[in-house]
C-alpha positions in Angstrom: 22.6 66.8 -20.0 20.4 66.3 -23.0 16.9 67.5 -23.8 15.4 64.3 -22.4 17.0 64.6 -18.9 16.7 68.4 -19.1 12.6 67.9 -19.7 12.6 65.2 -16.9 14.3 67.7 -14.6 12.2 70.5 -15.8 8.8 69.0 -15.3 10.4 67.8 -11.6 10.7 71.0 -10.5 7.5 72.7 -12.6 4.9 70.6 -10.8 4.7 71.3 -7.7 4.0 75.0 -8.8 1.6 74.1 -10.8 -0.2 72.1 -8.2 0.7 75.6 -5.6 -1.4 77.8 -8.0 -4.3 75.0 -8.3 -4.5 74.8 -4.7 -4.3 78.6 -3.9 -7.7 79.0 -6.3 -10.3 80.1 -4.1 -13.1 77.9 -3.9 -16.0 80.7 -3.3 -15.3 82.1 -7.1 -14.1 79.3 -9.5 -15.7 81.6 -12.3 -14.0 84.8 -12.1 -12.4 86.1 -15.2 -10.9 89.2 -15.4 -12.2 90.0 -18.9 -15.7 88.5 -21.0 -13.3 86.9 -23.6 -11.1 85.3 -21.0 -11.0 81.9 -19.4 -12.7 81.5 -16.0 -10.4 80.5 -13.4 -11.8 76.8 -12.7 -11.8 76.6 -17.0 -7.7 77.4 -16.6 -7.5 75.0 -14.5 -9.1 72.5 -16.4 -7.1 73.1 -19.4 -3.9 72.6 -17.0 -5.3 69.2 -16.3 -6.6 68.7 -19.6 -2.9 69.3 -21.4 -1.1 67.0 -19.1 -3.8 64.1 -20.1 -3.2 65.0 -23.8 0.7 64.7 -22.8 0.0 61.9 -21.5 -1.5 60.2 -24.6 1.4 61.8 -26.7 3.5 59.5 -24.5 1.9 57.0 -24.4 0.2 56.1 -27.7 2.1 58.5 -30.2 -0.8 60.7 -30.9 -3.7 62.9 -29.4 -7.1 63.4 -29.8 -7.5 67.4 -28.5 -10.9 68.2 -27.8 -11.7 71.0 -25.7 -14.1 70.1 -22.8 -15.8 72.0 -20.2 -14.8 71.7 -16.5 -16.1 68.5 -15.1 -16.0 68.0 -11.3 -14.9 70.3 -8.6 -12.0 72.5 -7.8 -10.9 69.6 -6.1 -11.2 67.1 -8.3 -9.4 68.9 -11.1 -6.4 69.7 -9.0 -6.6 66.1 -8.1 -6.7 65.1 -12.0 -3.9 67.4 -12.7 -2.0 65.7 -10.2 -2.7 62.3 -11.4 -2.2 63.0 -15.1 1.4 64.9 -14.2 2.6 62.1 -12.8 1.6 59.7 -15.8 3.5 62.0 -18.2 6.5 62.1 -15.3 6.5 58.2 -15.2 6.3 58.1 -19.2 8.7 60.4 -19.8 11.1 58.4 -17.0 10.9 55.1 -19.2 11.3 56.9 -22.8 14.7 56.5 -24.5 15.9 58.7 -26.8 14.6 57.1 -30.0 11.4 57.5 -28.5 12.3 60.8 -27.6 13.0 61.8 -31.1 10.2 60.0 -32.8 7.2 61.4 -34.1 4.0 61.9 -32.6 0.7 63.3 -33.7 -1.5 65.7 -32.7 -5.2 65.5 -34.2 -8.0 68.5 -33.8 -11.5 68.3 -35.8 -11.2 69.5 -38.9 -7.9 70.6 -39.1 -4.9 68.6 -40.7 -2.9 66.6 -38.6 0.2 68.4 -37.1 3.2 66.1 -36.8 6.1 67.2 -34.5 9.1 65.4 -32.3 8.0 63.9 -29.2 10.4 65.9 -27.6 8.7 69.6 -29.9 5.7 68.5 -28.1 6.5 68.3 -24.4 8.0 71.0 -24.6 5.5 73.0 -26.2 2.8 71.3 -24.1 5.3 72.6 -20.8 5.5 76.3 -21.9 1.6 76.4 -22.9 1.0 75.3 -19.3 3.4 77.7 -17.8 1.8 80.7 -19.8 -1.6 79.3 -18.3 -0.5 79.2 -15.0 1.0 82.8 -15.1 -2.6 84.0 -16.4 -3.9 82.0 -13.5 -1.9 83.7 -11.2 -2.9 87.3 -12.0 -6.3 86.2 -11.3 -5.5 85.0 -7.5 -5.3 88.5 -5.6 -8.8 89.8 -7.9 -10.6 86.8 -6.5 -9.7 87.4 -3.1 -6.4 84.4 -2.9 -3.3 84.7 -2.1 0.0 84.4 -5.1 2.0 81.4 -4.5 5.8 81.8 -4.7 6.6 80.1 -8.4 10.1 81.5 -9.1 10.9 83.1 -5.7 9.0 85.0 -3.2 5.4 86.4 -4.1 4.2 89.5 -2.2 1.8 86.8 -0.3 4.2 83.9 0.0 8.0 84.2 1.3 8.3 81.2 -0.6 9.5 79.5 2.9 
């Protein structure tokens, strides 16, 4: 298996704990955070949807423009966003070959230089970011009154069955 299929595979499996951990947010306090300096819950969640759109321009054009926004829309919504954007990068990454794969791609932030990288450096990079996310968003479930999804096997709250 090469890195390609290995990603493709990867992100197969990843999703749907990602979108497990979206869900299991509890509406009635999208703005804990555990800490001043931290992220809110509802802001991790928007960066989770957020990535996979910049992912998704990687694929698709080559190059991103990362700006980062506040949360726009409900709990809901964002899940819903995630979702949509995941499975953009899932069908891009499903029609890339591996010269595509290999080639380089761009990512742009204001006023910094642009960083050039592999295709392949970048959704991988973009794929363990998100996972780190998601494990932050996890310690906040149980504080804000929800319940820890199983991710990679049973959860004190979730049997994973």
């Amino acid at each position: 298996m090469n890195s390609l299929e290995l990603c493709r595979k990867t992100r197969a499996s990843e999703v749907p704990k990602f979108v497990k951990v979206l869900k299991a947010i509890p509406t009635t306090s999208p703005d804990y955070r555990p800490h001043p300096q931290s992220r809110t819950a509802i802001e991790l969640a928007w960066l989770l949807a957020e990535s996979e759109a910049g992912l998704r321009s990687l694929m698709e054009t080559g190059k991103v423009e990362w700006k980062e926004t506040k949360p726009s829309g409900s709990l809901e919504t964002i899940v819903a966003a995630y979702e949509k954007n995941a499975t953009a990068v899932n069908e891009a990454l499903a029609r890339l070959d591996e010269a595509a794969w290999e080639g380089k791609a761009t990512f742009l932030m204001a006023g910094m230089p642009p960083w050039e990288d592999a295709l392949e450096s970048f959704a991988w990079g973009f794929l363990h970011d998100a996972i780190h996310h998601r494990g932050q968003l996890t310690t906040y479930l149980r504080p804000m009154g929800g319940k820890v999804p199983a991710v990679y096997g049973p959860s004190a709250d979730d049997t994973g069955q």
